[in-house]
Structure formats: C-alpha cells, structure tokens
Legacy VTK file of the C-alpha trace (Angstrom):
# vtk DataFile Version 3.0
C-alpha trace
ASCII
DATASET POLYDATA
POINTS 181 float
38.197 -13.249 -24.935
39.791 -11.251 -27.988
40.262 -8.557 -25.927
42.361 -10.365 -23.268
43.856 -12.523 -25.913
45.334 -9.136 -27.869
46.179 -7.479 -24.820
48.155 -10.637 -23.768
50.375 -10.655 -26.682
51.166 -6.941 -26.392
51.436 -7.249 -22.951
53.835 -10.600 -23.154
56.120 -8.919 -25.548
56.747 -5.880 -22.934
57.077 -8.052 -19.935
59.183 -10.282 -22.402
61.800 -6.985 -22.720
61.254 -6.060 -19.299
62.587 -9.726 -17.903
65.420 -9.754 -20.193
66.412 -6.285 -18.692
66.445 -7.063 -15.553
68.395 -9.450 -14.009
67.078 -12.127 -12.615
63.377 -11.344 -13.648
63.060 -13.542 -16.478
60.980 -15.920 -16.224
62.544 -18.676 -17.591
64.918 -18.055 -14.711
61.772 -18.529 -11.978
61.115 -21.911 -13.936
58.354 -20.385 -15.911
57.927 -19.957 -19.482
55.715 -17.193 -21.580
53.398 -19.631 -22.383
52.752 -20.604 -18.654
52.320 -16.432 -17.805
49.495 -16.688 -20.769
48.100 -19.846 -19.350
47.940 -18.076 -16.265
46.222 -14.946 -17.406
43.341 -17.040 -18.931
42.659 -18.948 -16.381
42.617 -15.560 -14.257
40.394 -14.434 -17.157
38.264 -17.296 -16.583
38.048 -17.098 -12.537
36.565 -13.488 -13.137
33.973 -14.317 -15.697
33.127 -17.426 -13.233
32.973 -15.048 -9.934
30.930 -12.580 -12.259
28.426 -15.219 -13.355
27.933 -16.233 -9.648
27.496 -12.605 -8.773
24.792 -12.450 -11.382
22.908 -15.420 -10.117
22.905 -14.427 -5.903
21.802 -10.632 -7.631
18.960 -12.539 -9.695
18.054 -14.729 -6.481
17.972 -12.050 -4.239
15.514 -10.282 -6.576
13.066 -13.028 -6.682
13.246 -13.477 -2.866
12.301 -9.284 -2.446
10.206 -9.811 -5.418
8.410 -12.689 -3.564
8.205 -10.999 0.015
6.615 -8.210 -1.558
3.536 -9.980 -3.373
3.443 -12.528 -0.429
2.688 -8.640 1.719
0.502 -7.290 -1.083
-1.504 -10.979 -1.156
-1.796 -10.535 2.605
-3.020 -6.842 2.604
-5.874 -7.971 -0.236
-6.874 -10.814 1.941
-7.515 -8.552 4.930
-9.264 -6.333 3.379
-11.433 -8.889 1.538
-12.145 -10.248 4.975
-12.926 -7.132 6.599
-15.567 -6.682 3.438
-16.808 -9.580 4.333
-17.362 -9.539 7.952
-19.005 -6.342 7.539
-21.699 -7.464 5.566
-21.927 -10.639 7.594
-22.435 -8.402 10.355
-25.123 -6.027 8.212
-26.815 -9.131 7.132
-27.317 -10.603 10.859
-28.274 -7.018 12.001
-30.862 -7.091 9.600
-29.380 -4.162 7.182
-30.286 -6.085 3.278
-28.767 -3.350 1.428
-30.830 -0.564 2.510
-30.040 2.964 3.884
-27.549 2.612 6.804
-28.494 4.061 9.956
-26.487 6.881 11.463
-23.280 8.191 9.882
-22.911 6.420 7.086
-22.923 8.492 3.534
-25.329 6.875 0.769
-27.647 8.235 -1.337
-30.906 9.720 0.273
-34.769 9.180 -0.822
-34.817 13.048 -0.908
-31.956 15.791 -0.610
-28.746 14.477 -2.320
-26.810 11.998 -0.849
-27.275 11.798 2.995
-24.195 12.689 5.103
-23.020 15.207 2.136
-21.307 18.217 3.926
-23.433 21.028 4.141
-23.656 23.435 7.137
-26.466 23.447 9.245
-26.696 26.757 11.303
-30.508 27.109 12.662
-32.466 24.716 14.323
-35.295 25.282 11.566
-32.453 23.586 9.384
-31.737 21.028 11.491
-35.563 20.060 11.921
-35.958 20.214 8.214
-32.700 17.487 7.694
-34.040 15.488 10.236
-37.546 15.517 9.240
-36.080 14.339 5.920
-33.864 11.039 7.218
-36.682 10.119 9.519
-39.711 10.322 7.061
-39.806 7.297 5.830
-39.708 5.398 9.292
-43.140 7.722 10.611
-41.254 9.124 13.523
-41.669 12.882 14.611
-38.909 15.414 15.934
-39.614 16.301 19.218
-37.524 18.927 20.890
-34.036 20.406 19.236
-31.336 22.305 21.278
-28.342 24.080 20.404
-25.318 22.522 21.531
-21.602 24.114 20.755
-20.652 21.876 17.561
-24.562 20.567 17.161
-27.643 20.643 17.488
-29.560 17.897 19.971
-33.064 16.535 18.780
-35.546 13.740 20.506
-36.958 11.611 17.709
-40.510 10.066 19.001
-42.865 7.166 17.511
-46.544 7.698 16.113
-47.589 7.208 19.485
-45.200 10.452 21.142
-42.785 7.876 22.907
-39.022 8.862 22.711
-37.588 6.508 20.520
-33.874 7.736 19.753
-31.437 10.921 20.635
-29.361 12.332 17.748
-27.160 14.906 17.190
-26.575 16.798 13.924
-22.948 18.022 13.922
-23.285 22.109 12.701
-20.287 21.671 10.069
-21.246 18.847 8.116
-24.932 18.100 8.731
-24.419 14.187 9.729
-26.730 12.557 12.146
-25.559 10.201 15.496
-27.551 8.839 17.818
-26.410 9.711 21.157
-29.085 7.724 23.026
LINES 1 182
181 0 1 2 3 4 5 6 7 8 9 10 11 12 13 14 15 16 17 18 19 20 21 22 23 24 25 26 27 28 29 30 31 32 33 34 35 36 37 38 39 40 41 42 43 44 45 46 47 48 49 50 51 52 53 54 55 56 57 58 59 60 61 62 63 64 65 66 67 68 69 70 71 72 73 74 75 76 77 78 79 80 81 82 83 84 85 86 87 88 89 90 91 92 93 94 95 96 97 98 99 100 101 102 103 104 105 106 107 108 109 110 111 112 113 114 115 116 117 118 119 120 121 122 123 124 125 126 127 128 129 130 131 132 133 134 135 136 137 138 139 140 141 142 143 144 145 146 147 148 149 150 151 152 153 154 155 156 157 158 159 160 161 162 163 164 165 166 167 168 169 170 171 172 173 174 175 176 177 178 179 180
C-alpha cells in the first residue's frame, strides 16, 4: 500500500500538469476531482489484491483436489496388491501349501544346492538328472527317462513303486523345473 500510495502522489502531480495543459482534460472539468482519481486508484488497488487472493485460494484448492486424487490412486494400488497377497495365500493355504517349498517354478531357498530356481545353465542330461534328483529327493520319487529337447531337457519322474507320477521340463538357460504333464 506505500508503494501505490507514493506512486499516487507522484503520479497525481504529473497528471495534475498534464490536465491543466490540455484543454479540456482536467478533471475538474469531467466533474471529477484529484481526490476522486486517488479514490479510484485504491479501490483499483484493492480489486487486484482481492482477484489475487481468490487466485490464491482456486490454486490452493486445486492442489488439494490433485493432491487428493493422487493418494485416493496410491490407496487403491496398496489395496490391490494387499488383496492379491492375500488371495494367494488363501489359495496356498486351501491347496495345502503351509509355507513349505512351492512346487514348480517358484524361486525359494532349496534343502540342498542354493536357492532353487537360481539361474544356472544346465547343458548335459547328467546335469539335468543331478538337479532333478536334488528337487525330488525329499518326496522319494526316481527320474526315469530324460531327453533333449531344443530349449530343455524332458524327464519322467516315477513313485517308489516305478509308476509315472509327473512330466517336467528343465529349461537349458536357467535350470527351472515345470511340469508339463
């Protein structure tokens, strides 16, 4: 406000020579005194600081709305994800998987060589019986026959009693096991 009040006077006492030099320009002679040109200027003065302040508030609203779309989209994304957690083990649970070793394809720390599903190449077939003997150990099943595929290597997995139980395939470039059967 001191600004626009010292500009005023400075600027009222040129437009004050300016009026009386040219005809007809004076205000008095448009029914309008110096006083009334001041009054004027503050209240334009006071429109601008009003349409600034409004500005400021639909600029501060505007922000909360985007700030509010964006944690209402971040709130959704954990929520999906929380349920997906959940219906997985849900689904684990009623397929009878407690927390132990997944079956096929899955990467998680093995009884024996590392962690299961850990990329490691597998280029003979005495490799591939040796990984497989590994996995299925623990569950007293025997490797039956193994083939050479293009990208893997096919193997029959049979009971105690020589009945095929499963057919799995051990991919050649990262060692991982899928049952095919």
């Amino acid at each position: 406000m001191f600004i626009i009040s010292v500009l005023l006077l400075d600027y009222n006492a040129l437009a004050q020579h300016d009026w009386n030099s040219q005809g007809g320009q004076n205000p008095q002679e448009k029914g309008k005194t110096p006083e009334e040109w001041k009054g004027l200027e503050e209240w334009k003065a006071r429109e601008a600081r009003k349409r600034f302040e409004e500005w400021k508030v639909r600029e501060a609203q505007k922000r909360l709305e985007e700030w509010k779309a964006r944690e209402a989209r971040k709130g959704l994304e954990e929520w999906k994800a929380r349920e997906e957690r959940k219906r997985l083990e849900e689904w684990k649970e009623r397929n009878g998987w407690k927390g132990e070793g997944y079956p096929y394809g899955h990467y998680y720390p093995g009884p024996r060589e590392g962690e299961y599903g850990q990329r490691k190449t597998i280029r003979t077939e005495a490799e591939a019986r040796k990984i497989l003997m590994n996995y299925f150990s623990p569950h007293k099943a025997m490797i039956g026959e193994i083939r050479e595929k293009g990208w893997f290597f096919e193997a029959e997995i049979r009971d105690m009693h020589n009945t095929p139980i499963d057919r799995v395939i051990i991919d050649k470039r990262t060692g991982r096991i899928r049952s095919i059967y």
